[in-house]
DOKOL-454470 format. One line per field, with one value per residue (C-alpha): residue number from 1; x, z, y; residue in one letter. Coordinates in pm, 1 decimal. Example, Ala and Ser with C-alpha at 12.3 -4.5 7.8 and 13.67 -1.06 7.14 Angstrom:
2
num <- [1|2]
xx <- [1230.0|1367.0]
zz <- [780.0|714.0]
yy <- [-450.0|-106.0]
residuo <- [a|s]
***
This chain:
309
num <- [1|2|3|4|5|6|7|8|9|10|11|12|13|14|15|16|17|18|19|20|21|22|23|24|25|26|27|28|29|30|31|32|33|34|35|36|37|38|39|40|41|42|43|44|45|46|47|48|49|50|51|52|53|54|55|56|57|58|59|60|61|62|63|64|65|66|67|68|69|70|71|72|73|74|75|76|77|78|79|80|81|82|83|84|85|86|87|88|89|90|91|92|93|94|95|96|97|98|99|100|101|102|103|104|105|106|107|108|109|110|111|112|113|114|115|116|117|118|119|120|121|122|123|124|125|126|127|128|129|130|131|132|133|134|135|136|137|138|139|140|141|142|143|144|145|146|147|148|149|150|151|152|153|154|155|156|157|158|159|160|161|162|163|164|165|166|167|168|169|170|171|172|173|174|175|176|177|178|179|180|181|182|183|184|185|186|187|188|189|190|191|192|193|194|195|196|197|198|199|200|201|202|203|204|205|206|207|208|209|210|211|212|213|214|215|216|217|218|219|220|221|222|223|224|225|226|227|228|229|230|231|232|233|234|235|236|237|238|239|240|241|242|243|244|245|246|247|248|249|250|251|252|253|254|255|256|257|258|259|260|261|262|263|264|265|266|267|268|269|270|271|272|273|274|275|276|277|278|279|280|281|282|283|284|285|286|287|288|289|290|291|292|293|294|295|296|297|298|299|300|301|302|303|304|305|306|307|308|309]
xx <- [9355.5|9670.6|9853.8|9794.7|10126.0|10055.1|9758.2|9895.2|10165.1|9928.4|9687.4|10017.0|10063.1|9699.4|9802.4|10130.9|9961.2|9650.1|9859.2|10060.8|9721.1|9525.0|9802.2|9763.2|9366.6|9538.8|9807.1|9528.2|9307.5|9590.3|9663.3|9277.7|9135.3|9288.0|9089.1|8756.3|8499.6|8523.3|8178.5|8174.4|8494.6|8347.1|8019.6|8230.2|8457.2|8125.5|7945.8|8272.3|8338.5|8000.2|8017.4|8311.5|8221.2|7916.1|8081.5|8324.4|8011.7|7867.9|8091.0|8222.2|7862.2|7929.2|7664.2|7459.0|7355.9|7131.1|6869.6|6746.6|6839.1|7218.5|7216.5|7068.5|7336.0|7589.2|7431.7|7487.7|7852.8|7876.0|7742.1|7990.0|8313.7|8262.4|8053.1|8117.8|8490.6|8564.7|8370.7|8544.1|8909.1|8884.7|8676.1|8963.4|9228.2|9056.3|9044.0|9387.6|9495.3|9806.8|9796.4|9982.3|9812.5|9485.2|9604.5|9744.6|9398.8|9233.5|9515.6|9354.0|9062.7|9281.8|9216.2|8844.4|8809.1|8996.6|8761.7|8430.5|8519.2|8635.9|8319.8|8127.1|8257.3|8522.8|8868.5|9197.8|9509.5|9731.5|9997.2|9736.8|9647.3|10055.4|10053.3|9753.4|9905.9|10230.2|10062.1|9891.8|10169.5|10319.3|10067.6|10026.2|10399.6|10327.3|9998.5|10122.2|10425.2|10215.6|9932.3|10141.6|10152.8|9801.3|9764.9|9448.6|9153.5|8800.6|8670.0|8906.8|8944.2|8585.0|8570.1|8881.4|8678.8|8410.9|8594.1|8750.6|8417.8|8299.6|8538.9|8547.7|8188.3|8203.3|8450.8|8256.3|7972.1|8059.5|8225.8|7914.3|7635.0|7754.9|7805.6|8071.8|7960.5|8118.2|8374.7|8242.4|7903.8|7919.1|8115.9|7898.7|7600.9|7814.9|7907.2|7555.3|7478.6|7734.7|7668.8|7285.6|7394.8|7691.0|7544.0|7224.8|7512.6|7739.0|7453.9|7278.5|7627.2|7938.2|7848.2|8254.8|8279.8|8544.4|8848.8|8895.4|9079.1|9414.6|9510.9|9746.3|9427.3|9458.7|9353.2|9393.1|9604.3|9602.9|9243.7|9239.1|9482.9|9378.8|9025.4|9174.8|9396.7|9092.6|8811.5|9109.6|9332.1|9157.1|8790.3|8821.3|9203.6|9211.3|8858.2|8833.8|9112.5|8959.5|8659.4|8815.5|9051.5|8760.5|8643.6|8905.6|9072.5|8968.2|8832.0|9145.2|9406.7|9270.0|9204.9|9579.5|9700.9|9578.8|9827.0|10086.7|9945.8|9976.0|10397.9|10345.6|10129.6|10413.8|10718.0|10515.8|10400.6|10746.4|10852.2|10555.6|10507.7|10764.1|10625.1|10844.2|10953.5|11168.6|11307.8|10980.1|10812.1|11051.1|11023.3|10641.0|10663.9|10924.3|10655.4|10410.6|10558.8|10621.4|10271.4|10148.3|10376.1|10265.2|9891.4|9917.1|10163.7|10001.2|9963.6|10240.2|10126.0|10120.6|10408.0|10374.6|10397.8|10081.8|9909.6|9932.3|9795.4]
zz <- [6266.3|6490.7|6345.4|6543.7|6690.4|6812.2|6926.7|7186.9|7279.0|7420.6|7522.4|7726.7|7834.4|7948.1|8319.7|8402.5|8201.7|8409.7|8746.4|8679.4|8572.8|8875.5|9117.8|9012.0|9126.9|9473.0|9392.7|9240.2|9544.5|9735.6|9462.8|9431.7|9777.1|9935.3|9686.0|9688.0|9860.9|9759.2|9639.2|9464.1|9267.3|9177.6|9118.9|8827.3|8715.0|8638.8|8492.4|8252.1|8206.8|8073.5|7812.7|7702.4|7668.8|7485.6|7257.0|7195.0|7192.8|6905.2|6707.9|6688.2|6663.2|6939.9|7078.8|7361.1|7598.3|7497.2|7735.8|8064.2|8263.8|8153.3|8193.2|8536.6|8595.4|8472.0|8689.1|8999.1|8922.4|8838.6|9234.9|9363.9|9133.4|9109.8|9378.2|9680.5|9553.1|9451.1|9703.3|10025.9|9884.9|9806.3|10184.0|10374.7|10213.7|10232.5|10576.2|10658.8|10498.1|10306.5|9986.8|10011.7|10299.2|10141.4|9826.9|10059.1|10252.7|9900.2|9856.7|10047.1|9772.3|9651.6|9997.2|9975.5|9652.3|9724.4|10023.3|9885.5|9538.2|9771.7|9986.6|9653.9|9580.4|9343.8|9332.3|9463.7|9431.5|9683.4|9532.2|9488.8|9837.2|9951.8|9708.3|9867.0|10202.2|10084.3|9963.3|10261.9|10509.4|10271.4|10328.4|10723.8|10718.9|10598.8|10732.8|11031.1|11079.4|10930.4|11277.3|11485.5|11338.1|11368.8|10995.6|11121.7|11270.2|11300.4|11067.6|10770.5|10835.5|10794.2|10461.6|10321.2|10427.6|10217.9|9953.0|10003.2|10038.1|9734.9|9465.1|9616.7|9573.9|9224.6|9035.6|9189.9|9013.5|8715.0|8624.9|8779.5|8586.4|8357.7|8012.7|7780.5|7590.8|7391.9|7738.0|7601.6|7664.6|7915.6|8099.2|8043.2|8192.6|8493.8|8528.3|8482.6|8765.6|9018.6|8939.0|9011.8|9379.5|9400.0|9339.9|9580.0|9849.4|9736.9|9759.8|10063.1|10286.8|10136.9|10185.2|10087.1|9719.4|9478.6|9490.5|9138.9|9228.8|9387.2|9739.8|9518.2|9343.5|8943.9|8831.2|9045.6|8827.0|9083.8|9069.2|8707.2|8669.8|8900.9|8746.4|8342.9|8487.4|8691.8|8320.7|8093.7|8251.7|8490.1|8422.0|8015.2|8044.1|8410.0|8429.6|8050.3|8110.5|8445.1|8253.3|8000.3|8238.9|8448.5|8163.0|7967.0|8327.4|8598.8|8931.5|9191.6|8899.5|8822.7|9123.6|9247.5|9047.4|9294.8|9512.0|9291.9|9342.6|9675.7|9618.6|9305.8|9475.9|9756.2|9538.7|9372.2|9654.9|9779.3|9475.3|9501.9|9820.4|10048.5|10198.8|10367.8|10262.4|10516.6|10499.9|10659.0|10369.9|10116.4|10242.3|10220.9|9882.9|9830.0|9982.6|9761.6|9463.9|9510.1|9607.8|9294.9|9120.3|9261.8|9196.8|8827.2|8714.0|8467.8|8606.2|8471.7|8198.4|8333.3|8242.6|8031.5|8324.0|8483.8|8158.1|8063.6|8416.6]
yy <- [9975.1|9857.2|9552.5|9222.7|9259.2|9592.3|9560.7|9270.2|9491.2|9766.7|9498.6|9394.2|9779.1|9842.6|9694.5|9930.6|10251.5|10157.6|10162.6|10482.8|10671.9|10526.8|10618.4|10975.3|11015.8|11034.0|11319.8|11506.3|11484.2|11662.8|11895.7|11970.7|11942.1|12244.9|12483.2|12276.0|12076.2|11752.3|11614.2|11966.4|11894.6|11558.8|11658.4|11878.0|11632.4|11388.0|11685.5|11760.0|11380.8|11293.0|11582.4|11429.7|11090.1|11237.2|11417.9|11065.3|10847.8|11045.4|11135.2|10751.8|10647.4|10400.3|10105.0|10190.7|9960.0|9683.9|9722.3|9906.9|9666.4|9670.6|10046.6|9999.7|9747.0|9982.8|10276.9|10086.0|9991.0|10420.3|10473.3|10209.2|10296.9|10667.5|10822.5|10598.6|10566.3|10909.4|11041.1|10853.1|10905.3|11251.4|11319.2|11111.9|11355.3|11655.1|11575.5|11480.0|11160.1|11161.0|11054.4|10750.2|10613.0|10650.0|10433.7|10214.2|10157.1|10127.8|9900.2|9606.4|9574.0|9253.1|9075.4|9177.8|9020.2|8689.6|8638.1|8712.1|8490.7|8203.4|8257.6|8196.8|7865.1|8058.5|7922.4|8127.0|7908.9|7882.1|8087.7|8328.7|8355.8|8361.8|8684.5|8813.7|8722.1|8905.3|9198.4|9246.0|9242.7|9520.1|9761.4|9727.2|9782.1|10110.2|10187.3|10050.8|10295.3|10596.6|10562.5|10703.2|11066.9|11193.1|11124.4|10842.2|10958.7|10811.7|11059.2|11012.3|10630.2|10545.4|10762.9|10552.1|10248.0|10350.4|10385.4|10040.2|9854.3|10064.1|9973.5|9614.2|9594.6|9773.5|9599.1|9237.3|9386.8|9488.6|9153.3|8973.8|9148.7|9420.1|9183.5|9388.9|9656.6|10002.5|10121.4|10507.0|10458.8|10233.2|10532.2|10796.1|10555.4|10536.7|10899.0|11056.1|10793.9|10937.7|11261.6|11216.4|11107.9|11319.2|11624.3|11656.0|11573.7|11864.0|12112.9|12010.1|11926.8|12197.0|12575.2|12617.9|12753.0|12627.8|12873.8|12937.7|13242.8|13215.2|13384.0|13600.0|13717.8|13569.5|13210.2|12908.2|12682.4|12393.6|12373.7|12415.2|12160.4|11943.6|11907.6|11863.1|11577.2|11394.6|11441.9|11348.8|11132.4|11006.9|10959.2|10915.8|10706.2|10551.3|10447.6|10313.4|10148.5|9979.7|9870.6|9724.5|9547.3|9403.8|9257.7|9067.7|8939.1|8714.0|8941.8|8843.1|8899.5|9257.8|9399.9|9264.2|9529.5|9778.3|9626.2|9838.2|10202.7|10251.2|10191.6|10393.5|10621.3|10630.9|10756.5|11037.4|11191.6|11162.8|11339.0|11612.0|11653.3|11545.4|11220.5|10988.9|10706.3|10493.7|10176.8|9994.7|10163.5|10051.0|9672.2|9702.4|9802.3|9511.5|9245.3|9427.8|9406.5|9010.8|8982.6|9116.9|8891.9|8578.4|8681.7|8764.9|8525.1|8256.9|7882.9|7660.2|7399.0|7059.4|6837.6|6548.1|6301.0|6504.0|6528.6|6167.8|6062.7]
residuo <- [x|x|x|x|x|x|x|x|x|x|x|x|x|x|x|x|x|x|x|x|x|x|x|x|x|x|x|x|x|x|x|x|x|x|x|x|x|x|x|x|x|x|x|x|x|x|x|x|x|x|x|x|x|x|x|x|x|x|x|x|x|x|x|x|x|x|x|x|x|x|x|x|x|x|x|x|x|x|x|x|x|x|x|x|x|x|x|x|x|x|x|x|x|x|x|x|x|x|x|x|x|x|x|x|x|x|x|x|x|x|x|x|x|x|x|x|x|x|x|x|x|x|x|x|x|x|x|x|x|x|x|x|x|x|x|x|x|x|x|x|x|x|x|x|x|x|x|x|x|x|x|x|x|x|x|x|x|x|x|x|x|x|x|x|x|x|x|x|x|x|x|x|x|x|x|x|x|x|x|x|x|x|x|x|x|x|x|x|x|x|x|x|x|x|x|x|x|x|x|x|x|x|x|x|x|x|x|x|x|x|x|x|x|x|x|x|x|x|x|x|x|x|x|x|x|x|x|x|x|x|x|x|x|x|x|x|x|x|x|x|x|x|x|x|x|x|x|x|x|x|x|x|x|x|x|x|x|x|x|x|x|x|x|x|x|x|x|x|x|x|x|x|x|x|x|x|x|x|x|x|x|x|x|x|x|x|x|x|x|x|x|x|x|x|x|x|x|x|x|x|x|x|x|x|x|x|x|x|x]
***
């Protein structure tokens, strides 16, 4: 078992591993979508992924979840994080989003959040909202810019706003109703749900297969690839990782981090793929990153003149 110390350093690590993992579900989907359909793929990667978590559940003899109405709570928060998620991210790339743009529309779950917590009598502090506010402006800088190439359509759009709405909705959830419980289980509940939706979609709306061979005739390695990286780093790090983030942290401070992946996102499809990144990007991702500090940064203790009063 980790020392104390240790165990508050990766406690402390959780949020940038968390960012650089999530950040990656989006260079995947461009990786993986030119070989597949994408509800197929998912269907898959929920299929693999709850074998896994299984397999870890078992073996570790972990708790299950107390009742049926936590697993139905945790089912739910499976449809919204997974399926409708997943499902709108991976259809807005497959049909002609770039990366980067899609994290970036993802990107505005923060504002979402802030808005629906205030709406609910919940407080957002001022310099919470000037981060949000920051944040914001950072990604129409770049979403702004990116309209003008054909990379935005209806079609694609509405999918990323599905996905938007959906992990909004999810993560609101999940710290609402879902009370904390073993992160494998409570995974594998989540999975099994996503892949009951998922899959009656992929079979009744893709006819495509899944290219596992490549055009120069042996194995597709992309594909391959692409579907390890979304069951082990994705589904069994990334969304562990979310879980247990949603609950040891307040709703607006979590789901600020998401503010970070799109930039993230940003440099490795740059790297990858070729991307752009201009200077309006680069000051979006400047605004961003201020944002994001303003959001998460703890209050500062009262002075003794305040406390006295």
């Amino acid at each position: 078992m980790p020392s104390p110390s240790r165990q508050d350093a990766l406690v402390r690590a959780m949020p940038a591993v968390f960012v650089v993992i999530w950040a990656t579900g989006f260079i995947v989907a461009r990786y993986g979508m030119p070989h597949s359909p994408p509800l197929k793929f998912l269907s898959m990667r929920y299929a693999l992924s709850s074998a896994c978590f299984l397999a870890w559940a078992v073996l570790a003899r972990a708790a299950w979840p107390r009742d049926r109405v936590q697993g139905l709570h945790l089912a739910i928060t499976g449809i919204l994080m997974h399926a409708g998620y997943l499902g709108g991210v991976w259809a807005a790339v497959k049909d002609g989003m770039g990366a980067g743009l899609a994290a970036l529309l993802v990107g505005l779950q923060p504002v979402l959040t802030a808005f629906w917590i205030a709406a609910q009598g919940g407080r957002v502090s001022r310099r919470q909202w000037s981060g949000l506010a920051l944040g914001l402006a950072g990604l129409l800088l770049v979403v702004w810019q990116k309209l003008g190439f054909g990379e935005v359509h209806p079609a694609n759009l509405a999918c990323a706003l599905v996905a938007l709405l959906s992990i909004t909705a999810g993560t609101l959830y999940q710290k609402r109703y879902v009370a904390p419980c073993d992160v494998r289980t409570a995974n594998l509940v989540q999975l099994l749900a996503a892949l009951a939706l998922t899959l009656p979609l992929a079979l009744l709306l893709e006819s495509e297969p899944m290219a596992w061979q490549a055009a120069s005739g042996g194995f597709n390695v992309e594909l391959a690839g692409a579907m390890a990286w979304s069951v082990l780093g994705l589904t069994l790090g990334g969304s562990s990782l979310l879980y247990l983030l949603i609950q040891r942290g307040a709703a607006t401070t979590v789901t600020s981090l998401m503010y970070l992946v799109p930039p993230t996102t940003a440099l490795m499809a740059w790297a990858l793929f070729g991307e752009a990144i201009t200077p309006v990007i680069v000051a979006g991702v400047a605004l961003t990153a201020v944002g994001v500090s303003l959001v998460v940064r703890s209050p500062a203790p009262p002075s003794a003149s305040t406390a006295r009063s």
